[in-house]
C-alpha positions as CSV (number, residue, x, y, z in Angstrom):
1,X,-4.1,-24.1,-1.1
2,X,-6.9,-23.4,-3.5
3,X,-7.2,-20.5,-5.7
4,X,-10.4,-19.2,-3.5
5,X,-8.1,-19.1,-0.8
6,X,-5.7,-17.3,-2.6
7,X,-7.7,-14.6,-3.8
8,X,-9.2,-14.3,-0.7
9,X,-5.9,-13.4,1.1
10,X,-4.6,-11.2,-1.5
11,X,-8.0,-9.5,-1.4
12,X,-7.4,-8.7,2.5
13,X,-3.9,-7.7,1.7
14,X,-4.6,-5.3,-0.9
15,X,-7.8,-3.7,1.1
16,X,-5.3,-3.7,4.7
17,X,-2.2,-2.3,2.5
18,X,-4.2,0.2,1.1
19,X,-6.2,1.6,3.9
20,X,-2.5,2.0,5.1
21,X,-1.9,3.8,2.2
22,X,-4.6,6.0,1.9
23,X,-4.0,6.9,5.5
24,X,-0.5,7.4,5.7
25,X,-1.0,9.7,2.3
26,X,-4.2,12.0,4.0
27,X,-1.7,12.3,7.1
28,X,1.2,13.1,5.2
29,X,-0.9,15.8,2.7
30,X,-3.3,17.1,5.2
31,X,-1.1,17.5,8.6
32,X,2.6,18.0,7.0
33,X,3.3,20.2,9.6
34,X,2.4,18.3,13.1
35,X,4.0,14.7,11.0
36,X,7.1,16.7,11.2
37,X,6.9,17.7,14.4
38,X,6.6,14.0,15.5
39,X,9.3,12.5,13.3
40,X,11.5,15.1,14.1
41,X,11.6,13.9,17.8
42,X,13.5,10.6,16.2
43,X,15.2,11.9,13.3
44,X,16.8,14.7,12.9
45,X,16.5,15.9,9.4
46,X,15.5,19.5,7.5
47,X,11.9,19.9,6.7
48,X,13.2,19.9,2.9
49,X,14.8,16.5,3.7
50,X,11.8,14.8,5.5
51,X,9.9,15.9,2.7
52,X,12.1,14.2,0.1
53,X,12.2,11.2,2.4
54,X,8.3,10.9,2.6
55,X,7.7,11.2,-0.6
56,X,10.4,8.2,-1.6
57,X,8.7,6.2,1.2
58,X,5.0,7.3,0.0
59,X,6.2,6.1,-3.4
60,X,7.5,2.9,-3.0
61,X,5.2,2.0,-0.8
62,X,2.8,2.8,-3.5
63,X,4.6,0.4,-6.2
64,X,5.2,-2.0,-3.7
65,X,1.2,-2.3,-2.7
66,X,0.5,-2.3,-6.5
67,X,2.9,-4.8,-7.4
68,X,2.7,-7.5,-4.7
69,X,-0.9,-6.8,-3.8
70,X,-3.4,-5.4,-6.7
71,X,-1.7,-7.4,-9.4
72,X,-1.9,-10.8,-7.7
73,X,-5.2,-10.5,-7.1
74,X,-6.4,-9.3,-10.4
75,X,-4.6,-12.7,-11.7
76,X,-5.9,-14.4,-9.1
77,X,-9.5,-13.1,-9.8
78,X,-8.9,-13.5,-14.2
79,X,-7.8,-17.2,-13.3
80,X,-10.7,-18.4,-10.5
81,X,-12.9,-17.5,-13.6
82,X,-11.5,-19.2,-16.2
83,X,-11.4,-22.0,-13.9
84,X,-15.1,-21.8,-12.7
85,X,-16.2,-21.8,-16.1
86,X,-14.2,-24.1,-17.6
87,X,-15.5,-26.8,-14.8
């Protein structure tokens, strides 16, 4: 596998990963209320718990994307130049 390739993938990954992100953030700040009211049919936790919950989930999530998406392809991306222009 080359390093176009590579980049290429992680590239997909990170905008997919963080259009789940974004979303799942907008939801989550915007509609707290009716998110709730769905989970709630599954789980059956305080409001104050959910809350704490989301937030851990919203923030891993967040270190996850950043670490195994963003920071691969930003190597990815350094290296494929100082490969191109080496040769």
């Amino acid at each position: 596998m080359d390093i176009r390739t590579l980049r290429s993938f992680f590239m997909w990954c990170t905008i997919l990963d963080g259009a789940i992100l974004l979303v799942w953030t907008l939801v989550w700040t915007l509609a707290p209320d009716w998110l709730y009211g769905v989970q709630r049919w599954w789980f059956p936790l305080s409001k104050e718990a959910y809350m704490a919950v989301m937030y851990g989930f919203v923030g891993l999530f967040k270190i996850l994307f950043l670490t195994f998406n963003v920071v691969p392809f930003i190597a990815l991306a350094i290296v494929g130049r100082r490969v191109k222009a080496e040769g």
